[in-house]
N, C-alpha and C positions, 0 to 999 in steps of 0.2 A: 822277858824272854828267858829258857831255861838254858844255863850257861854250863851245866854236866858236859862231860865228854867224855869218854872211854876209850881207852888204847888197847886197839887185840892185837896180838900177835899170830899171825896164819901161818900154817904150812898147807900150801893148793899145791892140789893135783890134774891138771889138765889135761883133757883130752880122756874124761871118765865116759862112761856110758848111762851117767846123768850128773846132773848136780844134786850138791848133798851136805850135810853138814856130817862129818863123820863123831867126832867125840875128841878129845885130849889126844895132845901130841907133845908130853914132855909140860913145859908153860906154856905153848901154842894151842891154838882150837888149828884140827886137820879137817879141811875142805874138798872137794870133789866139785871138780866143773866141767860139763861138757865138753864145752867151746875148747876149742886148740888154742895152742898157747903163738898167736898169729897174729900181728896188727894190734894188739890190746883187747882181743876179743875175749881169753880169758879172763883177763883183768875186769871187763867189764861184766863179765856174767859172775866174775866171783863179786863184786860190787852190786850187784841187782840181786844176787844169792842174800846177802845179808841184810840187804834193805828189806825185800820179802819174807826172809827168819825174825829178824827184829821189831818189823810191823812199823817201820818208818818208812818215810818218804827217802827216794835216790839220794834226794840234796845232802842230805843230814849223815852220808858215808862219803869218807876219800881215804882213798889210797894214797900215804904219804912216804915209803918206801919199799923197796924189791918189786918193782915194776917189770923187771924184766929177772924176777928171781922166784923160786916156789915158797921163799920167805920172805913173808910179806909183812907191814903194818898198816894195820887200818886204825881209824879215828871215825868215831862213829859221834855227833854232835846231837845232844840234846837227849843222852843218858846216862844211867850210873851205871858202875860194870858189874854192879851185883845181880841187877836186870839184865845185860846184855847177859852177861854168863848162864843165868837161869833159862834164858829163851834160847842159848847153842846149846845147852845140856838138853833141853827139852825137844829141841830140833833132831837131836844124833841118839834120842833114848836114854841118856844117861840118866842113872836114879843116884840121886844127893841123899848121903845118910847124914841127918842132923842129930 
């Protein structure tokens, strides 16, 4: 079993006129989610948002803090952050000068 995990730092925006990965927010990735920030419904579409950006299964993202804040930490299980990062940059347009 691959035992990687990655810690992102978010700042979501709720209640956008879609979901989105926007680019860099300081050391945060900045997110756009539909869903109103209501019952956990943006929480969970910002969580179905990164499962579907990162090409992982739901299971393999949790939200482990700011549940109830636009600053968020996710843990994202069963990858390295050089990969997650490549696939938010790739997600919000951002071009990486190596």
């Amino acid at each position: 079993m691959d035992r990687s995990t990655t810690r992102l730092s978010l700042r979501v925006s709720p209640g956008a006129s879609r979901s989105a990965v926007v680019g860099r927010h300081g050391d945060s990735w900045k997110l756009r989610v539909a869903a109103a920030p209501e019952r956990g419904r943006a929480n969970h579409a910002l969580l179905d948002l990164l499962a579907e950006t990162l090409h992982i299964p739901r299971a393999h993202v949790e939200l482990v803090s700011g549940g109830a804040a636009r600053d968020k930490v996710v843990v994202v299980h069963g990858m390295e952050p050089a990969q997650a990062d490549q696939l938010l940059e790739a997600a919000a347009g951002v071009r990486t000068v190596v």
